[in-house]
FIGUNU-485775 format. One record per residue (C-alpha): x, y, z; residue in one letter. Coordinates in pm, whole numbers, plus 50000, padded with zeros to 5 digits. Layout:
FIGUNU-485775
XYZA/...
This chain:
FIGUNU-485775
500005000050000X/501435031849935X/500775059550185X/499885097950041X/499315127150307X/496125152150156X/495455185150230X/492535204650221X/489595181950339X/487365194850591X/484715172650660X/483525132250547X/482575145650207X/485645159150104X/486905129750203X/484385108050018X/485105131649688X/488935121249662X/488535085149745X/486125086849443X/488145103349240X/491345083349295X/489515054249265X/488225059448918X/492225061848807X/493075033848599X/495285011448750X/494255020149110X/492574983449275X/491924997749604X/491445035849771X/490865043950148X/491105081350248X/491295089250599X/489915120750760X/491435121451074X/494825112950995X/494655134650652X/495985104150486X/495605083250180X/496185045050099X/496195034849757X/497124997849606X/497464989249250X/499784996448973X/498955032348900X/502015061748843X/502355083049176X/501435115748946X/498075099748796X/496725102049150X/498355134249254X/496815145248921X/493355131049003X/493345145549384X/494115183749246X/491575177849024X/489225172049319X/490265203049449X/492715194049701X/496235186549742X/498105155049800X/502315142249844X/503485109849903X/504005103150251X/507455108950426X/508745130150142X/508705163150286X/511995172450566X/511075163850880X/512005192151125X/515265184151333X/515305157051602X/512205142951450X/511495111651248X/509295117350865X/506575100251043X/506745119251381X/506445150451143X/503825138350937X/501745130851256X/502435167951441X/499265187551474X/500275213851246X/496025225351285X/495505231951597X/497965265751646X/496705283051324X/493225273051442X/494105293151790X/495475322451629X/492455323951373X/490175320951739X/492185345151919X/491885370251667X/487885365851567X/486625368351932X/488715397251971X/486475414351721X/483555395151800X/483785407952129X/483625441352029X/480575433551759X/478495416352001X/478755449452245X/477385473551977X/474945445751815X/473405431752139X/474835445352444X/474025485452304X/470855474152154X/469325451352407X/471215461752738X/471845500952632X/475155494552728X/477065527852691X/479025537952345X/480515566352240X/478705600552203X/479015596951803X/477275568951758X/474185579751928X/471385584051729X/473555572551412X/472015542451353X/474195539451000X/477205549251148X/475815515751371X/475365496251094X/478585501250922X/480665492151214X/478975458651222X/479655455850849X/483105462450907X/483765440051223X/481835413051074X/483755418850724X/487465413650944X/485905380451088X/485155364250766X/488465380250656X/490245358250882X/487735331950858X/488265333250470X/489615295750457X/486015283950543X/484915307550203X/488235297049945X/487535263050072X/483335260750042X/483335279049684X/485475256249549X/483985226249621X/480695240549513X/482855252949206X/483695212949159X/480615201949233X/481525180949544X/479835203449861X/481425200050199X/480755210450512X/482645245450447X/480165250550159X/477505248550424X/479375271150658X/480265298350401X/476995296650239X/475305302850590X/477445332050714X/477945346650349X/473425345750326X/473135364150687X/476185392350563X/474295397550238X/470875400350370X/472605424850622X/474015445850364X/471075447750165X/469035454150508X/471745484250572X/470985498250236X/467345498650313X/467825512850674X/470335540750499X/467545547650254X/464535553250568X/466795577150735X/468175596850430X/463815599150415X/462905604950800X/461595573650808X/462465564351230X/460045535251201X/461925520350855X/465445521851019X/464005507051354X/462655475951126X/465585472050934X/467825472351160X/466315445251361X/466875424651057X/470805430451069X/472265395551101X/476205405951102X/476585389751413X/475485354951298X/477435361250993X/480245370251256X/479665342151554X/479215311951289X/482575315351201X/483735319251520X/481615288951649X/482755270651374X/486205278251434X/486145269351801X/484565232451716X/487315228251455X/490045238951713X/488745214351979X/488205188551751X/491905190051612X/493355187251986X/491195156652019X/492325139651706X/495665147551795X/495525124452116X/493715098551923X/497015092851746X/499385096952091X/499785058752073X/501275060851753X/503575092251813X/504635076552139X/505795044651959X/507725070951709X/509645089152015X/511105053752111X/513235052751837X/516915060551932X/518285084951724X/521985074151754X/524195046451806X/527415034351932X/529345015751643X/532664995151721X/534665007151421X/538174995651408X/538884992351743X/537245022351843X/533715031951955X/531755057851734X/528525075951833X/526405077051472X/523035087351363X/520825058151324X/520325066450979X/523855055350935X/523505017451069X/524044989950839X/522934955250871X/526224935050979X/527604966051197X/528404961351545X/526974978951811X/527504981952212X/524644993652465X/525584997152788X/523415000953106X/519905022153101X/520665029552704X/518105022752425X/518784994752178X/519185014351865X/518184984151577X/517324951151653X/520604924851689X/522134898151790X/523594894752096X/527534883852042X/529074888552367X/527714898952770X/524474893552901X/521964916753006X/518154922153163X/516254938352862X/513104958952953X/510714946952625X/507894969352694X/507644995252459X/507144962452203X/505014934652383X/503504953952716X/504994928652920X/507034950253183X/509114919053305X/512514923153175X/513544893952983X/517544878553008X/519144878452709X/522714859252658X/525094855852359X/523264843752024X/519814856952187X/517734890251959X/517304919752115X/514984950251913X/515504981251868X/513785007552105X/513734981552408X/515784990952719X/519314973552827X/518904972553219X/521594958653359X/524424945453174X/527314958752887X/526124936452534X/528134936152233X/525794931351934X/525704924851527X/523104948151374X/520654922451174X/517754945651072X/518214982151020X/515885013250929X/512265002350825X/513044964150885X/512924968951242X/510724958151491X/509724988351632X/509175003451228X/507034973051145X/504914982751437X/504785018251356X/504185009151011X/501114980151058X/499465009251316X/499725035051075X/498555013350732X/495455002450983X/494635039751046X/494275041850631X/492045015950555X/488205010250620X/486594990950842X/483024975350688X/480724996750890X/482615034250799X/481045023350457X/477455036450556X/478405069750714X/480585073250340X/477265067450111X/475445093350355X/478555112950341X/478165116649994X/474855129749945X/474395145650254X/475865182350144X/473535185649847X/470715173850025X/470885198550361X/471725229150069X/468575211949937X/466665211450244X/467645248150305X/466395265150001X/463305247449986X/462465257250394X/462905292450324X/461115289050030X/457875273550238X/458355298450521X/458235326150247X/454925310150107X/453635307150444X/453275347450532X/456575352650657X/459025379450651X/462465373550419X/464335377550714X/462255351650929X/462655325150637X/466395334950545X/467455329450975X/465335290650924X/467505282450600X/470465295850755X/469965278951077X/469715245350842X/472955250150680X/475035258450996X/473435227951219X/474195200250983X/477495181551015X/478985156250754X/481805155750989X/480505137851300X/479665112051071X/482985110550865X/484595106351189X/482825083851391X/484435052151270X/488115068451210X/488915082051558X/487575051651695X/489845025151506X/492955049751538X/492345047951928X/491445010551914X/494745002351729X/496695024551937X/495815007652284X/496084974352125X/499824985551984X/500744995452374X/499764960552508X/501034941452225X/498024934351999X/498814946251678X/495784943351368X/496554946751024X/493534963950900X/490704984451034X/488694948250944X/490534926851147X/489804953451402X/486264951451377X/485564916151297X/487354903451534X/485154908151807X/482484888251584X/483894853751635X/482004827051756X/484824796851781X/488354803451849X/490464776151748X/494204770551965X/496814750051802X/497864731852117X/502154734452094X/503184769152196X/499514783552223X/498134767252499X/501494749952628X/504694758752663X/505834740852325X/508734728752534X/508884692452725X/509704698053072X/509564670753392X/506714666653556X/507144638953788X/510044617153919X/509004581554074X/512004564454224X/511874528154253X/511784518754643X/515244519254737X/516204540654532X/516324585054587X/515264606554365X/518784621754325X/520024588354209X/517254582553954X/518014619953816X/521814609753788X/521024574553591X/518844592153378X/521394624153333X/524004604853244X/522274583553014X/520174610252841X/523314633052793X/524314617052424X/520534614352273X/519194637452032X/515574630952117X/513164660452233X/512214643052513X/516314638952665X/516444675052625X/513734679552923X/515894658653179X/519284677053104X/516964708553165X/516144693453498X/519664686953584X/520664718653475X/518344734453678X/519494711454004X/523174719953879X/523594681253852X/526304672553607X/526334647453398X/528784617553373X/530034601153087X/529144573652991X/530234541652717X/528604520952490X/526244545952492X/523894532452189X/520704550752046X/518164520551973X/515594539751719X/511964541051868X/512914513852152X/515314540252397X/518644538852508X/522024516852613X/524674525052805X/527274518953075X/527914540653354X/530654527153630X/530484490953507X/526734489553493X/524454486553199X/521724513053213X/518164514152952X/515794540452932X/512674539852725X/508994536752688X/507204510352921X/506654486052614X/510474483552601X/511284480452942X/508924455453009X/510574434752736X/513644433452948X/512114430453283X/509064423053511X/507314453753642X/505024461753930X/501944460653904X/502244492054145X/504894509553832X/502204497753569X/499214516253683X/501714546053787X/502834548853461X/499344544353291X/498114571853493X/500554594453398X/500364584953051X/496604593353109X/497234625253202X/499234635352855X/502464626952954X/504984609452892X/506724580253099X/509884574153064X/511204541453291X/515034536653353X/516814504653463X/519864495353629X/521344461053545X/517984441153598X/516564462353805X/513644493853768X/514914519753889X/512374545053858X/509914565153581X/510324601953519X/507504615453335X/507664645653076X/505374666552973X/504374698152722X/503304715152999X/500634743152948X/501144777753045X/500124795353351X/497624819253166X/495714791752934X/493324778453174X/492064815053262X/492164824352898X/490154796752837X/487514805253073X/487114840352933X/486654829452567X/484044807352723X/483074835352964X/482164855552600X/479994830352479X/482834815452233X/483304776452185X/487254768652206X/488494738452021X/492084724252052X/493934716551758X/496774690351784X/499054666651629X/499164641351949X/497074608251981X/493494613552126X/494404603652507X/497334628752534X/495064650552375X/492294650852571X/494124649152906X/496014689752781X/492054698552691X/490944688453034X/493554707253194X/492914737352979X/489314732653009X/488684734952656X/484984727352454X/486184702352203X/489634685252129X/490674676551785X/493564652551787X/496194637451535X/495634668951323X/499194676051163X/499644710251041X/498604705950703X/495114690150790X/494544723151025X/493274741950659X/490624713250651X/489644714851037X/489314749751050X/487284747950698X/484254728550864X/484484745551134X/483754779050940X/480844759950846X/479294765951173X/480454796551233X/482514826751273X/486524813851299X/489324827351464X/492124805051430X/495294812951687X/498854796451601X/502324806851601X/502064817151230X/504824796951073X/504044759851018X/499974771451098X/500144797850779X/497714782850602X/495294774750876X/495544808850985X/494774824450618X/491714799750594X/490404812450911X/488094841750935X/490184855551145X/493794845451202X/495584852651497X/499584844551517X/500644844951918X/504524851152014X/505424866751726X/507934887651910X/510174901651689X/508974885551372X/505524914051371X/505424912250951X/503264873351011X/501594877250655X/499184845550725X/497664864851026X/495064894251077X/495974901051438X/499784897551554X/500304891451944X/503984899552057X/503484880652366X/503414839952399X/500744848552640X/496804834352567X/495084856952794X/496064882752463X/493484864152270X/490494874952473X/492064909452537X/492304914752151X/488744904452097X/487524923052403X/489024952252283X/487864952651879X/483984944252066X/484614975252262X/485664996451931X/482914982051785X/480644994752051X/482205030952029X/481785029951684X/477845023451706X/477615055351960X/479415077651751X/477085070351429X/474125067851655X/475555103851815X/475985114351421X/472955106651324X/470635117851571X/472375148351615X/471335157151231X/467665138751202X/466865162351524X/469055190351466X/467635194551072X/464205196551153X/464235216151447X/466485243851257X/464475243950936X/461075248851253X/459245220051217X/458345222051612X/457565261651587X/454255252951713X/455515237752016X/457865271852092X/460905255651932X/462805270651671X/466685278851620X/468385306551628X/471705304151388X/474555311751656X/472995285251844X/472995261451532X/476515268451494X/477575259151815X/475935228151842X/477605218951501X/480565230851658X/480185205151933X/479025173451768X/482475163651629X/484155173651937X/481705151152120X/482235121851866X/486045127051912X/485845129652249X/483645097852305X/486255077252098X/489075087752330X/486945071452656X/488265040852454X/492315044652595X/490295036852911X/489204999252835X/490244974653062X/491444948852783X/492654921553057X/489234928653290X/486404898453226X/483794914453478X/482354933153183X/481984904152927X/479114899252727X/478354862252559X/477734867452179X/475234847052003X/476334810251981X/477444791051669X/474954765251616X/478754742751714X/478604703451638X/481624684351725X/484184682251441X/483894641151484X/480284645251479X/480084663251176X/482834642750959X/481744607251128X/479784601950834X/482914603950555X/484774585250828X/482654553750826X/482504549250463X/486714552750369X/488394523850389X/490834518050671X/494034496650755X/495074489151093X/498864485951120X/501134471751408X/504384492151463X/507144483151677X/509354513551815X/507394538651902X/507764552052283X/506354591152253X/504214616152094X/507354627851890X/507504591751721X/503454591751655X/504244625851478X/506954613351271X/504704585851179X/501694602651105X/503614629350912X/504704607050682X/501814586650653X/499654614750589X/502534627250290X/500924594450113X/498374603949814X/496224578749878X/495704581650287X/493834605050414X/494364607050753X/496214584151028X/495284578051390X/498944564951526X/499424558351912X/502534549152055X/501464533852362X/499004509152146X/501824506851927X/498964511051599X/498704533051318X/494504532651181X/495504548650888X/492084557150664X/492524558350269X/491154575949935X/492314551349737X/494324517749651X/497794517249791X/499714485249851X/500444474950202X/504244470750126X/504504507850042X/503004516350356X/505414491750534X/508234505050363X/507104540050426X/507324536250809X/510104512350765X/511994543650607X/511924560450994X/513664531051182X/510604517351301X/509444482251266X/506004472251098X/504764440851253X/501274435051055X/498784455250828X/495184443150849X/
């Protein structure tokens, strides 16, 4: 998308105009003009001066974004987001109440208060008049944007709102003069009674005071757009503008423009990482919460990242510079906020067809109520104040910004606590879904085995078991040795060396340690070289019940103990859980283990439904039937879940850390945290809701405002007078504005407040595909060799690669593969297939 800053809109129309008219530019696939940031988004293949060409044609002006010089110490996008509005707006205010003031004490405060004035103008009821022309001439004078602006638009046939205000106050100064030149006329004839009636019709100060009005709203509601992009300029100030370079021996302060990728860097304590690295030599505390939210400093070591913009507490790092400029972290943040802010969410589409039409249709509305009031009886002046009071009371621009301001908050609150979306869309829909879908491995556990449990034979210590196992486990490469030299490391238990150490594929392990043979493996296998318990048996069938894995250890011929290891799941799921459930959503686990491991993790995570010995490329197929029955957020780690998460209706990549740029996904979590996935979609339901007020506020505000101006309710003692219509226009953005800011005050991580959505008429996955199920044809295969989830994964992966099988149900502790076909395949290719992995295939039936 490229980004194009455009000046001169004033209101949702103008807006509307140039998104037309880029958008009829050939080449041009896509157009999204935003109000409140002044922006422009564009995709296709059309030349940059095409649609600069086609924007001045509109009327208004337009740059690519970023090209202008930013002002010193400031970043292109800082500058392009300083609110360059609201101190000409102050001066323009300053300057028109100081002659309004002065108006408003010779129009009303003389007139209706006979509040003194000087001996000259007594009596001199033109010498009155003209003053008021004059004063109300320097106010529109210094108001004259609101006139350049209006006529031009008129001129190009695309109203806005300053066509409304400059037709209003332009209407009361004319009838004015022309009521002056009447008055002037009655006293050059004696007529007292003439010039007493005429100059009750002088409307200078409404000419005067709409402008002023005006100008106050606009003021106000440019401070208030300003904070609704703090967020955003906040994320801007954390970029470092310099760092320290090692250069031949020597350390070198340098602009951060001048980094290159493969430079080396130093931070020491309390300094800013200036570009995101690797970390070559020290260690250090890094503060990561400018980037994820999380205010727990995280320890990073030599070969760990760090990102730019994060804080080095504690320790001198030495670093390579790996991405530089607008590859960083902190830029790709900066730049998903910011492309967000320029595109359109769904329900901005109905304020931009009302948008549209609306100018014409109040102008509309205007002429033909002073036309009625005229046929009616009344005086010109009566019907003029009605028309004008029309065209000063309605605002295009409440409703132009009602969805803006509130996505632009929205994304900035989500981009402080981690939650970045892509697209004003993903923003709004996200709230919508009705199933949320968790790949089980690094979503809803840790994605790393750890030890659970250690059962020492009796007579034998834990410490002793831990030392067997240490020592044996030291040479393997399997995941699951990795988790018990994590526990010794942890108890700062060494491990010895060993000899004959020998790998047996899929059975476990060999070796000798002090004269004394030592196996490790799965229960099958050690039961194959000695008796067990019936006491070990049921302990390690319980724990295998419970998802995890036993792993029994021998000495000679003699158990020695089990240690069990397990993915464990994360503090947070359980709790996250319960809040998706707690908002009326129906959470399914997605997962590659057999069905008992599987359902033991989704009864400790208290999940809906499980969905087990799903590899990563059936997920595309799950999460297709589960769209079927309803709205689908799918949440993964966005690399091997890519094309589950693009299928999804929503995709949702968790822990992306420094990798933000997840194309598969719609929303991009920075934390490995779950309780972010109920946040995020508490927080686009609460946009949402803003969203709805401000149109409601919008539209209201005009289908009351309209009628009462134009004196629909005169009977009932209502009717407008224009100042007042001017000041409540003046207000109604502000309000809007301001009601979108109450958003930086959501509690995203608070559950009291949660509100169940309309269930998806939900039947189980097994339910729904039992059917196909029944009718394939199966074969049931006996493997020998298999002691862990990791194995059934290698099997089923390459099972599943097969054209011809369609899924496979493989267990390790049944030592079976059920694997269910499309088609003819012979049973020696299936052998040779599992064969291929070091595994042995007893029978196929």
């Amino acid at each position: 998308m490229k980004q194009y800053t455009v000046t001169g809109m004033s209101c949702a129309a103008c807006s509307a105009r140039v998104e037309k008219a880029v958008s009829r530019v050939p080449g041009v696939t896509s157009c999204s003009v935003s109000l409140l940031t002044n922006s422009m988004g564009v995709e296709g293949d059309a030349s940059v001066q095409s649609i600069i060409s086609a924007v001045e044609e509109a009327g208004y002006g337009a740059s690519v974004k970023g090209e202008h010089t930013a002002a010193p110490g400031q970043s292109a996008g800082e500058d392009s987001l300083k609110d360059r509005e609201t101190p000409v707006l102050k001066r323009r205010l300053i300057a028109s109440l100081g002659f309004l003031i002065v108006l408003m004490y010779f129009s009303m405060g003389h007139m209706m208060w006979s509040w003194p004035i000087p001996a000259w103008f007594e009596g001199n009821h033109v010498a009155m008049g003209l003053l008021q022309l004059v004063l109300a001439g320097i106010i529109m004078v210094i108001n004259q944007k609101f006139f350049v602006n209006g006529f031009k638009s008129l001129w190009h046939r695309a109203p806005n709102m300053d066509t409304l205000v400059a037709l209003g106050s332009m209407a009361s100064f004319v009838w004015s003069v022309f009521a002056l030149f009447l008055m002037t006329d009655a006293q050059v004839n004696m007529d007292m009674d003439g010039v007493m009636k005429y100059m009750d019709e002088f409307y200078f100060e409404s000419a005067a005071m709409i402008l002023t009005l005006i100008t106050v709203g606009k003021m106000l509601e440019a401070r208030s757009k300003g904070k609704t992009t703090d967020a955003l300029k906040s994320l801007m100030k954390l970029a470092p503008k310099t760092a320290v370079l090692v250069r031949e021996g020597r350390e070198v302060t340098v602009p951060i423009e001048q980094v290159r990728k493969g430079d080396i860097f130093v931070v020491r304590p309390g300094e800013n990482i200036p570009v995101d690295g690797i970390v070559l030599e020290g260690s250090s505390a890094v503060n990561e919460a400018a980037l994820t939210g999380e205010s727990i400093p995280v320890d990073k070591a030599a070969g760990d990242l760090v990102s730019a913009a994060t804080i080095n507490q504690s320790g001198f790092i030495r670093c390579e510079a790996s991405r530089v400029g607008e590859d960083t972290t902190l830029s790709q943040i900066i730049k998903m906020v910011s492309d967000a802010a320029a595109t359109k969410a769904p329900i901005a589409k109905i304020a931009d067809r009302v948008s549209g039409v609306f100018v014409p249709i109040v102008i509309t509305i205007a002429v033909v109520t002073t036309i009625i009031w005229l046929l009616l009886g009344r005086e010109f002046a009566y019907a003029l104040a009605r028309g004008i009071s029309v065209l000063v009371i309605s605002c295009p621009c409440a409703l132009g910004l009602a969805t803006p301001v509130a996505i632009m908050v929205g994304n900035g609150l989500g981009a402080k606590n981690g939650i970045l979306f892509k697209t004003a869309v993903s923003l709004e829909e996200t709230g919508k879904v009705q199933i949320v879908a968790l790949d089980k491995t690094g979503t809803i556990t840790s994605g790393e085995p750890e030890v659970t449990d250690v059962l020492p034979a009796s007579g034998v210590t834990e410490a002793e078991l831990i030392r067997m196992a240490l020592a044996l486990e030291a040479k393997s490469e399997h995941p699951l040795a990795k988790a018990i030299l994590k526990k010794g490391k942890e108890l700062s238990m060494p491990s010895e060396e060993v000899t004959d150490f020998t790998a047996l594929p899929g059975n476990g392990l060999s070796a000798v340690l002090d004269g004394q043979i030592l196996l490790g493996g799965s229960m099958a296998f050690i039961g194959s070289k000695t008796a067990l318990s019936r006491e070990m048996k049921e302990k390690a069938e319980a724990l295998a019940e419970n998802g995890k894995t036993p792993l029994l250890f021998m000495r000679e011929d003699q158990l020695i103990g089990i240690i069990a290891v397990a993915d464990t799941i994360k503090e947070d799921s359980r709790e996250a859980v319960k809040q998706l459930q707690g908002m009326g959503i129906h959470v399914v686990m997605l997962t590659g283990d057999n069905e008992r491991t599987a359902k033991a993790i989704g009864r400790q995570a208290g999940v809906d439904e499980v969905i087990a010995g799903v590899l990563p490329d059936g997920k595309e197929n799950v999460i297709r039937r589960l769209k079927e029955q309803g709205k689908t957020a799918m949440v993964g780690d966005g690399i091997n879940d890519a094309p589950a998460l693009t299928r999804a209706d929503m995709g949702i990549a968790i822990g992306a850390g420094a990798d933000v740029a997840v194309d598969a996904a719609d929303v991009v979590l920075m934390k490995s945290t779950l309780s972010d996935v109920p946040a995020a979609i508490r927080l686009s339901r609460a946009t949402l809701r803003n969203i709805h007020e401000n149109l409601f506020w919008a539209f209201i505000y005009n289908i009351i405002g309209i009628p009462l101006a134009a004196g629909v309710f005169v009977h009932f003692g209502l009717t407008l007078n224009p100042m007042f219509g001017a000041a409540a226009m003046s207000l109604s953005s502000f309000c809007v504005v301001s009601n979108a800011l109450r958003l930086n005050f959501c509690k995203l991580y608070d559950a009291r407040r949660d509100k169940k959505v309309k269930p998806a008429n939900i039947k189980h996955y097994k339910e729904q595909s039992g059917k196909e199920g029944n009718q394939a044809m199966t074969k049931t295969m006996k493997i020998e060799g298999m002691m862990c989830g990791h194995c059934e994964a290698r099997v089923k992966k390459v099972l599943e690669a097969l054209a011809q099988v369609e899924s496979a149900e493989v267990s390790h502790e049944a030592g079976s593969a059920v694997v269910t076909l499309n088609g003819e395949i012979a049973d020696d290719v299936l052998k040779k297939t599992v064969e291929d992995q070091d595994y042995k295939v007893i029978s196929i039936q």
